[in-house]
TORKOL-4160 file (C-alpha; in steps of 0.2 Angstrom, whole numbers, padded with zeros to 4 digits, m for minus):
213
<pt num="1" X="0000" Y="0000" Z="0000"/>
<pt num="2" X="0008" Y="0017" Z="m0005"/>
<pt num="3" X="0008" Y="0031" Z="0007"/>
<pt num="4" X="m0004" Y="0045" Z="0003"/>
<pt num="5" X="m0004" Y="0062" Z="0008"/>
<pt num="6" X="m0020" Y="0066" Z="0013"/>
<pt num="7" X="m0019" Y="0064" Z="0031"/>
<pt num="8" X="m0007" Y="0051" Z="0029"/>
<pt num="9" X="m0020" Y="0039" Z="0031"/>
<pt num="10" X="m0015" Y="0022" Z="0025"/>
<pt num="11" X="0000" Y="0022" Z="0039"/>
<pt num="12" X="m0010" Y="0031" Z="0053"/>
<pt num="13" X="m0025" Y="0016" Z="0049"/>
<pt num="14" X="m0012" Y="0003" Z="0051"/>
<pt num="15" X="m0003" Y="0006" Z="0067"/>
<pt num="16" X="m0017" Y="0017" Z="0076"/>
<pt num="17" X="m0016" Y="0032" Z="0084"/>
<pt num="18" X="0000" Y="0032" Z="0096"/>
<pt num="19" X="m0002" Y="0012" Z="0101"/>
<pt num="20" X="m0009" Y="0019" Z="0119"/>
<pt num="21" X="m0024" Y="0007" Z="0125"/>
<pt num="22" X="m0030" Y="0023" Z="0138"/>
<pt num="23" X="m0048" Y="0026" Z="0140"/>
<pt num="24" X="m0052" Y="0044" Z="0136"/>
<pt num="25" X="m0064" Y="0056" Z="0139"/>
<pt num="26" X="m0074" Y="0052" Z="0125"/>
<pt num="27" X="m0088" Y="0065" Z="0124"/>
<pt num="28" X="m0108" Y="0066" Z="0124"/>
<pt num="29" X="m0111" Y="0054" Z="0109"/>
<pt num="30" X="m0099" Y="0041" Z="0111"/>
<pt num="31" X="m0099" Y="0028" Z="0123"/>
<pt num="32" X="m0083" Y="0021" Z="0132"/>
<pt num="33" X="m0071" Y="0012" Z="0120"/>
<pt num="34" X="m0079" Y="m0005" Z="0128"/>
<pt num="35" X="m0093" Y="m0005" Z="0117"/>
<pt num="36" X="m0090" Y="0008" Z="0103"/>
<pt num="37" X="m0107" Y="0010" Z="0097"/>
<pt num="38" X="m0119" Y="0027" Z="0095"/>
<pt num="39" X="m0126" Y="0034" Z="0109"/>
<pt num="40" X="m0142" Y="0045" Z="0104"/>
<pt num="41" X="m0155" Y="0050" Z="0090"/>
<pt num="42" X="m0143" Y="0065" Z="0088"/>
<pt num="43" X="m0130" Y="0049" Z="0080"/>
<pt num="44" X="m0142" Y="0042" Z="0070"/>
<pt num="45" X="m0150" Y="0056" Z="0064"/>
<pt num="46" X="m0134" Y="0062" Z="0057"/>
<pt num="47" X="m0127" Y="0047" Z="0050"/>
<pt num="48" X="m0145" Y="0042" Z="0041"/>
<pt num="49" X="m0139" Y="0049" Z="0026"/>
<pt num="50" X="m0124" Y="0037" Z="0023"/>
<pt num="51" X="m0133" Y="0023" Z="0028"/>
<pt num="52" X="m0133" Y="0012" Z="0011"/>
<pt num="53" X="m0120" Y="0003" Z="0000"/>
<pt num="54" X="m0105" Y="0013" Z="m0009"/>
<pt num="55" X="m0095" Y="0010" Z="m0022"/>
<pt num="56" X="m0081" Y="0019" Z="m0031"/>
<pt num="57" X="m0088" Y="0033" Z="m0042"/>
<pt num="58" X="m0087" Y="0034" Z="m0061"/>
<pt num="59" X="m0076" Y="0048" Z="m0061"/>
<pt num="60" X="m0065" Y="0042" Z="m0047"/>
<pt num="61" X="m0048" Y="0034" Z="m0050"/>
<pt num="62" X="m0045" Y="0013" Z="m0049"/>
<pt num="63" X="m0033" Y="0017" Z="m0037"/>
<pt num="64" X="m0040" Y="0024" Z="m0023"/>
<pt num="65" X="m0038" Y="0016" Z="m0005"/>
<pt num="66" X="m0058" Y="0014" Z="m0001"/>
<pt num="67" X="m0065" Y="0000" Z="m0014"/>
<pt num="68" X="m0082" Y="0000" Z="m0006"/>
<pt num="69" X="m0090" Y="0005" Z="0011"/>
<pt num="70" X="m0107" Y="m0002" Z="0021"/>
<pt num="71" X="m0114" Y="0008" Z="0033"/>
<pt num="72" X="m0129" Y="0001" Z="0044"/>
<pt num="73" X="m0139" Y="0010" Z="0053"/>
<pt num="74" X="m0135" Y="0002" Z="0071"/>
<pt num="75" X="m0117" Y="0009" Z="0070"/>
<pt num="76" X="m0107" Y="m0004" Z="0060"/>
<pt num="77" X="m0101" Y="m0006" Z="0046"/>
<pt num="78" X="m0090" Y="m0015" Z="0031"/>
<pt num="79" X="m0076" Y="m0007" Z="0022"/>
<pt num="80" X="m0064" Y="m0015" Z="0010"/>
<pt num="81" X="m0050" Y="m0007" Z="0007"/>
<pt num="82" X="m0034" Y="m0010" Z="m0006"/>
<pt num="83" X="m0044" Y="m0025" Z="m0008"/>
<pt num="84" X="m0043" Y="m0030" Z="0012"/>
<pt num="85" X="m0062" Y="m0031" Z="0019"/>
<pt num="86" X="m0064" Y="m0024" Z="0038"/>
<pt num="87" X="m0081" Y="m0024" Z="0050"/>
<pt num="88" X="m0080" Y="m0010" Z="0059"/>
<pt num="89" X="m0090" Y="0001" Z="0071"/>
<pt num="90" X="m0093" Y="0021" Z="0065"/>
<pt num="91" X="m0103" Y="0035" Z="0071"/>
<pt num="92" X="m0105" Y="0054" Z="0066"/>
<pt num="93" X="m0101" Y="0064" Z="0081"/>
<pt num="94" X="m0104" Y="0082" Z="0070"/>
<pt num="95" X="m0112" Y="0084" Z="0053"/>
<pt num="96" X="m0097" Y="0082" Z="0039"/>
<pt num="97" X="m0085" Y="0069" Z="0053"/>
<pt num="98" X="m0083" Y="0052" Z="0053"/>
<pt num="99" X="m0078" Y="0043" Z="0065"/>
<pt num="100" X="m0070" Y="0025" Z="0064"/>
<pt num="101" X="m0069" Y="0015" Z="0082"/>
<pt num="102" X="m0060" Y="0001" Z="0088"/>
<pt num="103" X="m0055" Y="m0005" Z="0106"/>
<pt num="104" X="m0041" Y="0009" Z="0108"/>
<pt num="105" X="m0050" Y="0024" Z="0101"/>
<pt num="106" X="m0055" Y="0031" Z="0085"/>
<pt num="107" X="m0048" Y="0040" Z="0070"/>
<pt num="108" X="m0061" Y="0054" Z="0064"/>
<pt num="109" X="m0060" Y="0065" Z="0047"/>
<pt num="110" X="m0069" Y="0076" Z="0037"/>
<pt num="111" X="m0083" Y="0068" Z="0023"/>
<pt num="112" X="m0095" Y="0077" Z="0010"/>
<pt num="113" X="m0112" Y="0071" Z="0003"/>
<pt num="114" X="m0119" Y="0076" Z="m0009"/>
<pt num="115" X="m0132" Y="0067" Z="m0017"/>
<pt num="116" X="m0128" Y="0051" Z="m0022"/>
<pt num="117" X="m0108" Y="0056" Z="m0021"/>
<pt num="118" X="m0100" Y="0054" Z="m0005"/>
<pt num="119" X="m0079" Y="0061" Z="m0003"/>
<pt num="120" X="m0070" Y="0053" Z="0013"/>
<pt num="121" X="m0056" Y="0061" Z="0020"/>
<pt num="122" X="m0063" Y="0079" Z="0012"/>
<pt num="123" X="m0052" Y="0094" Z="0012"/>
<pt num="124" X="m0062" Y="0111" Z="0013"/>
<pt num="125" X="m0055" Y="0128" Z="0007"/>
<pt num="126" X="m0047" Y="0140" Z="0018"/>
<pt num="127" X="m0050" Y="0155" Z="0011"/>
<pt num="128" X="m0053" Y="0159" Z="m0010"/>
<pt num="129" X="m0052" Y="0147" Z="m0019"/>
<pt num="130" X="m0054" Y="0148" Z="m0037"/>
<pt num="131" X="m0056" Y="0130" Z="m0046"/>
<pt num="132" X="m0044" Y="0120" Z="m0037"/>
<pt num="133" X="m0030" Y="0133" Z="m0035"/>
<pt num="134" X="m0030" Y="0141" Z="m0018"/>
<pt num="135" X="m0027" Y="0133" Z="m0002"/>
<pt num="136" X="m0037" Y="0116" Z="0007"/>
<pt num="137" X="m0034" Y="0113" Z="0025"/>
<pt num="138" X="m0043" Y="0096" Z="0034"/>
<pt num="139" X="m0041" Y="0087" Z="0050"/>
<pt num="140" X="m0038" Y="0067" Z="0055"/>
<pt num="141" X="m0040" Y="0066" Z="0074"/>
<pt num="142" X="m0041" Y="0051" Z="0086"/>
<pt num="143" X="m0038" Y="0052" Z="0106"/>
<pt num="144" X="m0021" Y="0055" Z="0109"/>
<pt num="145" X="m0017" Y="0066" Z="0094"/>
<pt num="146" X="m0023" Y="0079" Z="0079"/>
<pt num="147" X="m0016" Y="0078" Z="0061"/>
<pt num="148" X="m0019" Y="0095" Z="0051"/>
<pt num="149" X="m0016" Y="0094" Z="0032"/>
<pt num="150" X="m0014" Y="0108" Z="0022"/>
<pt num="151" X="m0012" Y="0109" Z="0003"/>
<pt num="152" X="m0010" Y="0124" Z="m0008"/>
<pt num="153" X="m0012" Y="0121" Z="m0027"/>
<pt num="154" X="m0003" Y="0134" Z="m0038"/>
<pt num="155" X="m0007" Y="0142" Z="m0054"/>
<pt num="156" X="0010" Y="0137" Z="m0063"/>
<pt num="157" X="0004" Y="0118" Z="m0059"/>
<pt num="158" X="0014" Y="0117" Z="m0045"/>
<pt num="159" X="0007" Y="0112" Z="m0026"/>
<pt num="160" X="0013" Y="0111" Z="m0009"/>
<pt num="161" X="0009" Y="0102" Z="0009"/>
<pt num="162" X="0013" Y="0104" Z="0028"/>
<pt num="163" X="0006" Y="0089" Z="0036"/>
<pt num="164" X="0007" Y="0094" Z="0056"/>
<pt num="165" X="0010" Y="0076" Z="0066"/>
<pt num="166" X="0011" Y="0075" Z="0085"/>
<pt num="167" X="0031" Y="0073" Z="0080"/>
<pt num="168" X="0032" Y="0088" Z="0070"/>
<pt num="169" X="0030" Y="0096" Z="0053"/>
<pt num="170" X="0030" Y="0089" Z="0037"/>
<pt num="171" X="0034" Y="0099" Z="0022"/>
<pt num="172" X="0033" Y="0093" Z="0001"/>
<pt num="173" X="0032" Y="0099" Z="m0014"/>
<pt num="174" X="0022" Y="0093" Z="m0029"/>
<pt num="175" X="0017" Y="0095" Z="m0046"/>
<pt num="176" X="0000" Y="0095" Z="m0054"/>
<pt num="177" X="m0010" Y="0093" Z="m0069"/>
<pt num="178" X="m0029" Y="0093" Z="m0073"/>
<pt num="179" X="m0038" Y="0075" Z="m0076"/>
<pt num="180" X="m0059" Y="0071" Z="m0077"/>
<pt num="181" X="m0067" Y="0083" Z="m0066"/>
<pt num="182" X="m0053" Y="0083" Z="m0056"/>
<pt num="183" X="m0031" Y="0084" Z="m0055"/>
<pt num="184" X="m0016" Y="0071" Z="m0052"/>
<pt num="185" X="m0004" Y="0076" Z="m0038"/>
<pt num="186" X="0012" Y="0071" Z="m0039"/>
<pt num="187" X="0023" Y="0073" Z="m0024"/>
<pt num="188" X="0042" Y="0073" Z="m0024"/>
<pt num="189" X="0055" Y="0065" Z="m0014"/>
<pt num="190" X="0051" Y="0055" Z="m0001"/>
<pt num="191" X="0035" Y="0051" Z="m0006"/>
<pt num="192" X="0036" Y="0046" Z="m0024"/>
<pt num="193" X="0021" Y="0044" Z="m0029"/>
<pt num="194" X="0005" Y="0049" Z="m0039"/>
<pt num="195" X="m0014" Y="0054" Z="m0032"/>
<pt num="196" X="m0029" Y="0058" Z="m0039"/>
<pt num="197" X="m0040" Y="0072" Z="m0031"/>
<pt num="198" X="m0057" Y="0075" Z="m0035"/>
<pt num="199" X="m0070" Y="0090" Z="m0031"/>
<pt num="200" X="m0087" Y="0084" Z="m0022"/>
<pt num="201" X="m0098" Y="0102" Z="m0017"/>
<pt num="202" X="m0087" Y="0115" Z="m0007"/>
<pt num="203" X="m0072" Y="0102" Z="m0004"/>
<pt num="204" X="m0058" Y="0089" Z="m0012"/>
<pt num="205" X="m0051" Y="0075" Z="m0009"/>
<pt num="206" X="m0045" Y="0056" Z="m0016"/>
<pt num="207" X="m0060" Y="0045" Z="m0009"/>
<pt num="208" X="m0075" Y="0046" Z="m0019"/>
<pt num="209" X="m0089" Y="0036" Z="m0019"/>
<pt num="210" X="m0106" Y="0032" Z="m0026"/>
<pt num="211" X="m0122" Y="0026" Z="m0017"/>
<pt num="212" X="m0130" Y="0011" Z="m0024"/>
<pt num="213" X="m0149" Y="0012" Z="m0026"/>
């Protein structure tokens, strides 16, 4: 599985947040990591629109990490991923957030729906934006620890990121070019490697999905 930038998520999903097994202070509509499941209407009422089967969209690339995603409506769901299928508890603690659980804690990030079109792991603009040039800022947290992305896309198709990590800052440059509704990313040394972005309403980002009737 290649590393990929936004928000790093394919090495943060595969080690956790910072290996610690301590409980937390988990908030209002979130039980204790025992049992992991929504709390209240205030969840469900949230979440109800992601309820369903998706599958990658038309206009996403073949490559991205999230192949399809179940979501029930008691708080679990079924996610295959790079081809590896996982069960999984969820819930929605604010409106555009997801949150994955597991036994330790959680990882949460930003999603977008709209329609039948759902983004995970959405960036949203910080400030203009015109197109895709301008800057995108989004957010991966879990108990111990808060990751902020933040990529700026230049007119002269070239891009930069400052991914800030619990161990300090992060810096690359990259190079860009437009493709279907949406742009490549190439990042340089030591990443190496190639992402595809797309737009979904007000934000962007490399996970899009379609809702199946």
């Amino acid at each position: 599985m290649q590393p990929r930038f936004l928000f790093a998520l394919a090495a943060l999903a595969a080690c956790g947040d910072d290996g610690s097994s301590a409980r937390v202070d988990a908030g209002a509509t979130l039980d204790a990591p025992a049992d992991a499941r929504p709390d209240a209407a205030a969840d469900a009422n949230l979440s109800t629109g992601l309820v369903g089967t998706w599958l990658v969209a038309p206009d996403a690339y073949a490559d991205q990490e999230y192949d399809s995603v179940v979501f029930r409506a008691d708080g679990t769901a079924t996610m295959v991923r790079d081809g590896t299928t996982t069960n999984i508890p969820y819930v929605v603690p604010a409106p555009g957030r997801l949150r994955w659980l597991d036994t330790d804690g959680y990882l949460e990030s930003g999603f977008v729906m709209v329609g039948d079109q759902l983004l995970l792991n959405a960036l949203a603009p910080q400030g203009p934006v015109t197109g895709f040039l301008g800057t995108w800022v989004g957010t991966l947290t879990g108990p111990t620890m808060t990751i902020t992305a933040t990529l700026t896309i230049v007119a002269d198709h070239t891009a930069s990121s400052t991914t800030q990590t619990p161990s300090g800052l992060q810096t690359l440059d990259a190079t860009w070019i437009e493709e279907g509704t949406g742009f490549a990313i190439t990042w340089g040394a030591p990443a190496n490697h190639t992402e595809h972005v797309r737009p979904l309403g007000p934000s962007i980002g490399n996970q899009l999905l379609k809702k199946q009737p």
